[in-house]
C-alpha positions in Angstrom: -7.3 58.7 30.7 -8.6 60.1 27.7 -8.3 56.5 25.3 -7.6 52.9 26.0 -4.1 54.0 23.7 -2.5 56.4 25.8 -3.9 54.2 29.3 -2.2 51.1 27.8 1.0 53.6 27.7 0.9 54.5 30.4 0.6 51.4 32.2 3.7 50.1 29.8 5.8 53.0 30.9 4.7 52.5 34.5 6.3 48.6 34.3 9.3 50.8 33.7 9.8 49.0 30.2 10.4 50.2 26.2 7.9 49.5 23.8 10.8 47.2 22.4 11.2 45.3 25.7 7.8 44.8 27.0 7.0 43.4 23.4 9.8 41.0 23.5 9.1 39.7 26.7 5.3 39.0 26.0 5.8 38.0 22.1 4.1 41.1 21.0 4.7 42.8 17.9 6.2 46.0 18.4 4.7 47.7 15.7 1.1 46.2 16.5 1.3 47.7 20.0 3.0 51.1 19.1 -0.1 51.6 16.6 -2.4 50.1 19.6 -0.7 52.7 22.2 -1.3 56.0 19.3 -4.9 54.6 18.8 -4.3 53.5 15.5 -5.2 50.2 15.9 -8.3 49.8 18.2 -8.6 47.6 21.4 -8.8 44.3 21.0 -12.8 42.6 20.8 -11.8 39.7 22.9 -11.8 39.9 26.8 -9.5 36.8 26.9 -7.0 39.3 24.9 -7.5 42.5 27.0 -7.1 40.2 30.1 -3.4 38.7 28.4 -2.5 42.5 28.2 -3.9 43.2 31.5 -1.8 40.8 33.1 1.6 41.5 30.9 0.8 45.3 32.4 0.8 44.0 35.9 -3.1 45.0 36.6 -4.5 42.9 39.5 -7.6 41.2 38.4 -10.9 43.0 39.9 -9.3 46.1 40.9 -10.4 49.8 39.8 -7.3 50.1 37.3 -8.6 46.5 35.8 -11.8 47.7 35.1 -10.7 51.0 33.8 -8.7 49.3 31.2 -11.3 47.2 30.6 -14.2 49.7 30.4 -12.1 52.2 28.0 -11.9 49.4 25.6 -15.2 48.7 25.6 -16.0 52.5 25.2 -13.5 53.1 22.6 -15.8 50.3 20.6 -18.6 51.3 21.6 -20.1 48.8 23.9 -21.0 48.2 27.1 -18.7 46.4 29.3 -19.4 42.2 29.3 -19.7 41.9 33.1 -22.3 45.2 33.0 -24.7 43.4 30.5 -25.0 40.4 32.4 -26.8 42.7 35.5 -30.5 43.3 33.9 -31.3 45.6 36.6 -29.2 48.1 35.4 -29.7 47.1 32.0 -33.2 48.3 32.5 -31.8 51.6 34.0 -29.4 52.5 31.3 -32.2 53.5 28.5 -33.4 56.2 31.4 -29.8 57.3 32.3 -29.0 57.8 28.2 -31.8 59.8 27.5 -31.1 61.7 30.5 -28.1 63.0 29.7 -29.6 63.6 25.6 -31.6 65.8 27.0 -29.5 67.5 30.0 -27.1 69.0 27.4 -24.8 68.9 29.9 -21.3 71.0 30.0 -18.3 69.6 31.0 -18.7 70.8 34.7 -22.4 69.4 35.1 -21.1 65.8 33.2 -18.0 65.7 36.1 -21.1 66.4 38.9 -23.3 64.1 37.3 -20.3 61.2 37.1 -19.7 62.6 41.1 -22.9 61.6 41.8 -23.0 58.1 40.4 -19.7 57.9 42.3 -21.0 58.6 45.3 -24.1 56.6 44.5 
């Protein structure tokens, strides 16, 4: 997924609802979630919120596609993820792994080995 927008789409679409029926079955606004879906509007701050939509996009809590939602929100604001700041092991690692990749310049196929790696980690 390239933004939290065009995952929460996809996820909608995947439910196999309309923007219009999805929204009416939750008590969203259309509109607000069309703009939300075509990154016009950004993802919500509040985790309580991106849990609601979670749920009303049939995510199971704790699973990969949870956190993915989850964790392009958070990047789309520019934060960390909630549950990753409460871990101060890898808080103290992150400062290391940022300027690492400043100063790696990496291209796209050395950022996808470098992602790999942490995969694999």
């Amino acid at each position: 997924m390239a933004t939290f927008g065009e995952c929460f789409k996809k996820l909608r679409i995947a439910t196999g609802q309309t923007l219009r029926a999805f929204c009416a079955q939750h008590g969203y606004d259309p509109g607000n979630i069309s703009k939300l879906e075509r990154s016009i509007l950004p993802p919500p701050d509040s985790n309580e919120k991106l849990a609601e939509y979670a749920r009303a996009l049939r995510l199971k809590k704790a699973t990969d596609p949870w956190f993915e939602f989850f964790d392009l929100a958070a990047a789309e604001r520019g934060r960390i993820p909630t549950d990753l700041l409460k871990d101060e092991e890898l808080l103290g690692k992150l400062p290391v792994m940022f300027r690492t990749m400043r100063g790696a310049k990496l291209d796209r196929a050395r950022l996808d080995e470098f992602v790999e790696r942490i995969r694999r980690a």
